[in-house]
DRENPA-3360 file (N, C-alpha, C; in nm, 2 decimals, always signed):
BEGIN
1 = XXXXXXXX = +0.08/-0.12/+0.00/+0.00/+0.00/+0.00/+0.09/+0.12/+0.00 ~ +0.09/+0.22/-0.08/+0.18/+0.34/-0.12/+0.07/+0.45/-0.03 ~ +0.18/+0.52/+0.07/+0.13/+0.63/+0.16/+0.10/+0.73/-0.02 ~ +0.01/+0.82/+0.06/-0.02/+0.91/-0.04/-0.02/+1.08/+0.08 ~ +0.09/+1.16/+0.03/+0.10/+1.27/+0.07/+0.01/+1.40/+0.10 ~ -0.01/+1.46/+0.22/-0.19/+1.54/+0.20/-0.11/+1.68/+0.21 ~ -0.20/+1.76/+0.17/-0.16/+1.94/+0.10/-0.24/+1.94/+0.13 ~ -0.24/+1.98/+0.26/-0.38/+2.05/+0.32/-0.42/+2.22/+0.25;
9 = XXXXXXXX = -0.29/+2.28/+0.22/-0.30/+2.38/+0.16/-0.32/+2.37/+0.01 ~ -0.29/+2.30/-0.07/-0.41/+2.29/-0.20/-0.52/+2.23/-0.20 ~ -0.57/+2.20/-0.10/-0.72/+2.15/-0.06/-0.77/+2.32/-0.06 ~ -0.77/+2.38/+0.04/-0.77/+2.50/+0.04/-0.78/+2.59/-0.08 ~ -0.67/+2.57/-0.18/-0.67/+2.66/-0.29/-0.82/+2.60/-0.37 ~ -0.80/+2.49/-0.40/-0.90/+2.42/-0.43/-1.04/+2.44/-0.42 ~ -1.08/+2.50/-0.26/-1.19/+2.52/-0.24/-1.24/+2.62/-0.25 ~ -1.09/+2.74/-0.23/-1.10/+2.89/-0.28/-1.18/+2.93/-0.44;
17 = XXXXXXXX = -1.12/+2.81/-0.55/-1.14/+2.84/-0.68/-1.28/+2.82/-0.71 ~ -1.35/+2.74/-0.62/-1.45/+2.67/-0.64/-1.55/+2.76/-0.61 ~ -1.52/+2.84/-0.50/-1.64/+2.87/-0.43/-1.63/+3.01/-0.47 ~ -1.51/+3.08/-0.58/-1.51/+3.20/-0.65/-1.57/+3.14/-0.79 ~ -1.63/+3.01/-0.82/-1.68/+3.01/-0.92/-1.82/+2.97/-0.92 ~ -1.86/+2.95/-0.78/-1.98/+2.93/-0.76/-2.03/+3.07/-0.76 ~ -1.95/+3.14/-0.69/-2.05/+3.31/-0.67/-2.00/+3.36/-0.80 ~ -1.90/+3.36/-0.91/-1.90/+3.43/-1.03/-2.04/+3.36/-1.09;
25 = XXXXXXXX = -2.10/+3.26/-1.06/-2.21/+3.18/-1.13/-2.31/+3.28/-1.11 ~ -2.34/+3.28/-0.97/-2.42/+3.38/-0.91/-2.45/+3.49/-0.93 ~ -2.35/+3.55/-1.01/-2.41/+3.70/-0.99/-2.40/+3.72/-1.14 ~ -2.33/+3.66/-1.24/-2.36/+3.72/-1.35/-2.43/+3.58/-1.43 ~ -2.56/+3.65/-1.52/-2.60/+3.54/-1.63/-2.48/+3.53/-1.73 ~ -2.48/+3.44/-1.87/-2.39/+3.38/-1.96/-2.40/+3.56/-2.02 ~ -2.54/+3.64/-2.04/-2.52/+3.73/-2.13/-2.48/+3.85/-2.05 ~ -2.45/+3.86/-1.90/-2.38/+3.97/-1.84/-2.49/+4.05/-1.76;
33 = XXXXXXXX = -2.61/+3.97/-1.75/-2.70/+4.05/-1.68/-2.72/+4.07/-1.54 ~ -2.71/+4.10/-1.45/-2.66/+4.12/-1.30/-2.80/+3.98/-1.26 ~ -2.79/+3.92/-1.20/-2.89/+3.84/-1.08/-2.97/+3.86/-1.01 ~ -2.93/+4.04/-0.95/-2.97/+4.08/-0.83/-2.87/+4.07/-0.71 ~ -2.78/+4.01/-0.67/-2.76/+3.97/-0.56/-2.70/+4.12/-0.51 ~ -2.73/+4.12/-0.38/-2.71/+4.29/-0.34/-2.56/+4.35/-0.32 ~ -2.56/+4.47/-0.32/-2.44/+4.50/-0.28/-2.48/+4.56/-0.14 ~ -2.44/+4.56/+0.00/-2.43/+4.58/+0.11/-2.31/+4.59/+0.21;
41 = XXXXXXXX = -2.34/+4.76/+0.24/-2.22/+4.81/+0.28/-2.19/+4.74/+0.43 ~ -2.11/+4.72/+0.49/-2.08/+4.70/+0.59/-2.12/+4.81/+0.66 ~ -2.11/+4.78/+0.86/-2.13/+4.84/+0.93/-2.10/+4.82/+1.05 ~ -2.04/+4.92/+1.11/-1.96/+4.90/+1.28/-2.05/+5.01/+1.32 ~ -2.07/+4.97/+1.48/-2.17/+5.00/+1.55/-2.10/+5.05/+1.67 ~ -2.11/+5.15/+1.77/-2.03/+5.16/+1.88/-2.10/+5.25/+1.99 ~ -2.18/+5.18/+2.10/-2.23/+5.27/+2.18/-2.19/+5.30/+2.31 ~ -2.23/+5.43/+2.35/-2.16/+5.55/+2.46/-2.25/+5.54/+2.55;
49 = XXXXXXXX = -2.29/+5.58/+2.64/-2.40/+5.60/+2.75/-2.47/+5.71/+2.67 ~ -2.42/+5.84/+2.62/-2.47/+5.95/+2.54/-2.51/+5.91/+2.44 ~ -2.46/+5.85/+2.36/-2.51/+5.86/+2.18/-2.48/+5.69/+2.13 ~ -2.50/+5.64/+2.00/-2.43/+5.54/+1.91/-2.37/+5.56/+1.78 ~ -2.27/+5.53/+1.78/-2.18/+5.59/+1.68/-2.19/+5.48/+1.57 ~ -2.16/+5.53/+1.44/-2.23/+5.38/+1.33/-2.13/+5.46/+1.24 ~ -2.03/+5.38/+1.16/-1.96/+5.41/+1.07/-2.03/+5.31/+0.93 ~ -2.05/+5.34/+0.83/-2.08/+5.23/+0.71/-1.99/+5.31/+0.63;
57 = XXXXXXXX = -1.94/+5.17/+0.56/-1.83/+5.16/+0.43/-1.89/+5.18/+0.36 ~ -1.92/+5.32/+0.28/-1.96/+5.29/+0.11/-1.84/+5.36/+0.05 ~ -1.70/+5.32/-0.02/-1.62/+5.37/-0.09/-1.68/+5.36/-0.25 ~ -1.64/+5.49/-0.35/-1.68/+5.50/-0.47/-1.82/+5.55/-0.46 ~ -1.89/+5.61/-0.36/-2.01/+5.69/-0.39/-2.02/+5.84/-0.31 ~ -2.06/+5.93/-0.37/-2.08/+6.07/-0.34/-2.15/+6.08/-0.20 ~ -2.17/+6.20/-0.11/-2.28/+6.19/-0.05/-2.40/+6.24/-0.09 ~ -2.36/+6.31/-0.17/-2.46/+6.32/-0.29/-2.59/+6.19/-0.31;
65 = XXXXXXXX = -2.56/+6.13/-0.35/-2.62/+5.97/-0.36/-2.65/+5.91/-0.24 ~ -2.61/+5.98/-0.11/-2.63/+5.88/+0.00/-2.80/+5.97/+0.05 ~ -2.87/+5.86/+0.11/-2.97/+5.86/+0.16/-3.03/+5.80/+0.31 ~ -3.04/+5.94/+0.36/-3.00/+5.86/+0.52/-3.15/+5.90/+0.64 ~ -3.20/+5.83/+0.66/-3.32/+5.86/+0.73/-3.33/+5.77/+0.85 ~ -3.35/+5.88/+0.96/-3.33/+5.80/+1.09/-3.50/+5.82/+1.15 ~ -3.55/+5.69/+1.23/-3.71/+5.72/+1.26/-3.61/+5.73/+1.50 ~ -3.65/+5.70/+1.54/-3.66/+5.73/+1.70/-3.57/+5.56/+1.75;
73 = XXXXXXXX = -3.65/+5.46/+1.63/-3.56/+5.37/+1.69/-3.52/+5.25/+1.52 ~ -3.49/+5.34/+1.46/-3.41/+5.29/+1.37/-3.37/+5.38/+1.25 ~ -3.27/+5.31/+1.19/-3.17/+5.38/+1.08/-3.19/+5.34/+0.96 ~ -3.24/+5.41/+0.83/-3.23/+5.37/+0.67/-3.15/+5.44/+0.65 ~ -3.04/+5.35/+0.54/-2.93/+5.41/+0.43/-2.98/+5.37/+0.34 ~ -2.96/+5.43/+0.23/-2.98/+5.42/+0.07/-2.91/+5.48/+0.02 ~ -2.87/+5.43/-0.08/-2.78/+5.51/-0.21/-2.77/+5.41/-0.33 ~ -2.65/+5.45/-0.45/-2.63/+5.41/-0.54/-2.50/+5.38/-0.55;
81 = XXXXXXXX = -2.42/+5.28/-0.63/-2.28/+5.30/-0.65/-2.32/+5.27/-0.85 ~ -2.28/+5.37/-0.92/-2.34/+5.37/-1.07/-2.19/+5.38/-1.12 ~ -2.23/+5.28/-1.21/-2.10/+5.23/-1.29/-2.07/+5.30/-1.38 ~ -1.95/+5.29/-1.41/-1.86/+5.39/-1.53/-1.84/+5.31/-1.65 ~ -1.91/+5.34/-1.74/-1.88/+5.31/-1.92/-1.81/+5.31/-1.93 ~ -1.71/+5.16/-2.01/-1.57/+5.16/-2.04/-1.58/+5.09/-2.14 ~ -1.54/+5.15/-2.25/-1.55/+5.06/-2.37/-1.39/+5.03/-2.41 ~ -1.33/+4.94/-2.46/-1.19/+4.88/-2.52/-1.21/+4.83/-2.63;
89 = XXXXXXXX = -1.08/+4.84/-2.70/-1.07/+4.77/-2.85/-1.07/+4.67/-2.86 ~ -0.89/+4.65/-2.82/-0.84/+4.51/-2.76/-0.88/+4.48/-2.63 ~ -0.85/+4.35/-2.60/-0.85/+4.30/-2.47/-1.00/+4.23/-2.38 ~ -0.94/+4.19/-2.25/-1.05/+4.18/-2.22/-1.07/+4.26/-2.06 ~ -1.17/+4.29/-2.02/-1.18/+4.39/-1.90/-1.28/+4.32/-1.80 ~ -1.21/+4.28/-1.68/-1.27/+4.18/-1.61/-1.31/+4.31/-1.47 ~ -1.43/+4.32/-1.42/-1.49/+4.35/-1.33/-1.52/+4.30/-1.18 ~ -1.48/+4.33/-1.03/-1.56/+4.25/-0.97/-1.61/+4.31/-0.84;
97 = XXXXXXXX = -1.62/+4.47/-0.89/-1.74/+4.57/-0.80/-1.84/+4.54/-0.82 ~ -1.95/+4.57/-0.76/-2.08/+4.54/-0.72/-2.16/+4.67/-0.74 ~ -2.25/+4.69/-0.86/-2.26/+4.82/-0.90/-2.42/+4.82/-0.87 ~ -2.50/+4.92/-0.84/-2.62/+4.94/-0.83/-2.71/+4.99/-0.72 ~ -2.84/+4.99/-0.66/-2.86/+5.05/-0.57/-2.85/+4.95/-0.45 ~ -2.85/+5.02/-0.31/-2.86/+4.94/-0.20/-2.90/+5.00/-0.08 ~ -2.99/+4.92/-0.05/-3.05/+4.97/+0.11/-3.07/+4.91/+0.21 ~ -3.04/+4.97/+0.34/-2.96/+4.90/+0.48/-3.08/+4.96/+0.60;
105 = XXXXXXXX = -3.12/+4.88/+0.63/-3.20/+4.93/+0.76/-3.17/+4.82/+0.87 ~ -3.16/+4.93/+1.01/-3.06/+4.89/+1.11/-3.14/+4.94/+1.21 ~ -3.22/+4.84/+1.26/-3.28/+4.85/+1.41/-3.16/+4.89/+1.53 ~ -3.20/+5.01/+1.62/-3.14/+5.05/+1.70/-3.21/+5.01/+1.83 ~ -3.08/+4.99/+1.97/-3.13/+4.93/+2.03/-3.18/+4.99/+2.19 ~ -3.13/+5.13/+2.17/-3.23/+5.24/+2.21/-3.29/+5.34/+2.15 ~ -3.37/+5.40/+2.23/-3.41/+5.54/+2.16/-3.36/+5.66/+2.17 ~ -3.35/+5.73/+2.02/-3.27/+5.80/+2.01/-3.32/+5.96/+1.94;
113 = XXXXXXXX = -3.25/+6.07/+1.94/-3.30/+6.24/+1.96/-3.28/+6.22/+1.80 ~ -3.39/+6.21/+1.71/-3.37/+6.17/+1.55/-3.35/+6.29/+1.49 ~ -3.39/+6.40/+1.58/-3.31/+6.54/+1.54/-3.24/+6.61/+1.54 ~ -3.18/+6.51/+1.65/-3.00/+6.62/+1.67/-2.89/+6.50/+1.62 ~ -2.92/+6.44/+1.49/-2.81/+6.32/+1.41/-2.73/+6.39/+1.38 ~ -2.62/+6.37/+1.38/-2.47/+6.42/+1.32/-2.44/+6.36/+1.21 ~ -2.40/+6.38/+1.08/-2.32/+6.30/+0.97/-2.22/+6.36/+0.97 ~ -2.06/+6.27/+0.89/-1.95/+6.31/+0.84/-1.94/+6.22/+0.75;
121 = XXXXXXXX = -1.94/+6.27/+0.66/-1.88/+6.15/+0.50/-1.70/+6.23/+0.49 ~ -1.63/+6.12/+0.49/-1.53/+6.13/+0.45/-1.43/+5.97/+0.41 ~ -1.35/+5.98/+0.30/-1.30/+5.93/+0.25/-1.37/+5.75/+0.22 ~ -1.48/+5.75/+0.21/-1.56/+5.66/+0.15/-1.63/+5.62/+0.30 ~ -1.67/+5.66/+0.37/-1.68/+5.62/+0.54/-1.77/+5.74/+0.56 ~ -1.93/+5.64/+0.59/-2.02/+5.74/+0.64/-2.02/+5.71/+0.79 ~ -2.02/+5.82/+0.91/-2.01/+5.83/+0.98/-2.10/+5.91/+1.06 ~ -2.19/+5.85/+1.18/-2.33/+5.91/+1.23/-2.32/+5.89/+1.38;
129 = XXXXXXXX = -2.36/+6.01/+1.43/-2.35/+6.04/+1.57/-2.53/+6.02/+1.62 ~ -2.55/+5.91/+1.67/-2.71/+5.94/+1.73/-2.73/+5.92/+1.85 ~ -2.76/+6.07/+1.88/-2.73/+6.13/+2.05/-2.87/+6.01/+2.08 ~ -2.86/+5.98/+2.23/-2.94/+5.87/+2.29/-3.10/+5.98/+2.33 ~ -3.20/+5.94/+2.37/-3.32/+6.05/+2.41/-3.31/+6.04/+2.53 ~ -3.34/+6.17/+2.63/-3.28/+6.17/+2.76/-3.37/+6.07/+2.83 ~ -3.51/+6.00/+2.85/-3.52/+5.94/+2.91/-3.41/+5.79/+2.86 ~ -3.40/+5.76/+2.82/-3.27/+5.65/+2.81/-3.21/+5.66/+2.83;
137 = XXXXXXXX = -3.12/+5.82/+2.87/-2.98/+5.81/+2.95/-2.99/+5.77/+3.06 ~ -3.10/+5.84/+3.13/-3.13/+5.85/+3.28/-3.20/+5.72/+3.27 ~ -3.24/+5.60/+3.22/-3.34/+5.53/+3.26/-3.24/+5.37/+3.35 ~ -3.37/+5.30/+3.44/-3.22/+5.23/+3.53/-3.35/+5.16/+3.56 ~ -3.34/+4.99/+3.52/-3.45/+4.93/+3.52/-3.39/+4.80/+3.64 ~ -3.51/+4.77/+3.70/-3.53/+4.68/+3.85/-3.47/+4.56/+3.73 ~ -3.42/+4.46/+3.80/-3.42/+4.36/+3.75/-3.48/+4.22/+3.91 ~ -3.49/+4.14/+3.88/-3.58/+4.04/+3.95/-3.50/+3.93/+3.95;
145 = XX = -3.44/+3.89/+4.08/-3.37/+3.77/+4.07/-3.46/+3.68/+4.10 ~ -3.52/+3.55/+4.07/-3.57/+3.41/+4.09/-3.68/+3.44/+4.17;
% end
């Protein structure tokens, strides 16, 4: 019986090529027509006793395009990332941004002053200050042991 040597690391490569050709499957038809599948910005969340701070990644879109609506106890983003016309002679021009509209709603887990929100867009990084509502700062609830 001849030992047979294991590459745990091209197992790996292996399943890498696989599973970038299952989602190239996914998202585009044979004739180039998108699927649908979303593009969805990430999001880090970070709360103070005062406020909750929410950074979302959209690089490659204006704030122009961004659409931001906050209700007392939750957050909608919306925007666009709109693709750029490139036509070539030669060659071939492979793509693998995620172009089109996308929208994020993000239950908050207090309530919050939806009129004193803060934005800063900078360098592809929207950034939102949502001061807490004062009875929430002050609020201090019994708990019940057994």
């Amino acid at each position: 019986m001849q030992l047979i040597r294991w590459e745990p690391f091209r197992e790996v490569d292996t399943l890498q090529r696989q599973m970038n050709r299952l989602f190239d499957s996914l998202t585009h038809t044979t004739d180039g027509e998108n699927l649908g599948l979303a593009f969805i910005p990430p999001v880090e969340l970070h709360e103070t006793p005062e406020a909750i701070h929410l950074k979302l990644e959209v690089p490659g879109i204006e704030a122009k395009d961004l659409d931001v609506q906050v209700t007392a106890d939750s957050l909608s983003i919306s925007g666009e990332r709109k693709e750029e016309t490139k036509t070539e002679e030669k060659g071939v021009t492979r793509t693998e941004f995620r172009y089109g509209q996308f929208r994020r709603v993000i239950p908050l887990s207090t309530r919050i002053q939806n009129d004193q929100v803060q934005a800063e867009y900078k360098d592809g990084i929207l950034s939102l200050t949502l001061p807490k509502a004062e009875d929430e700062k002050t609020k201090v609830v019994k708990v019940n042991i057994g």
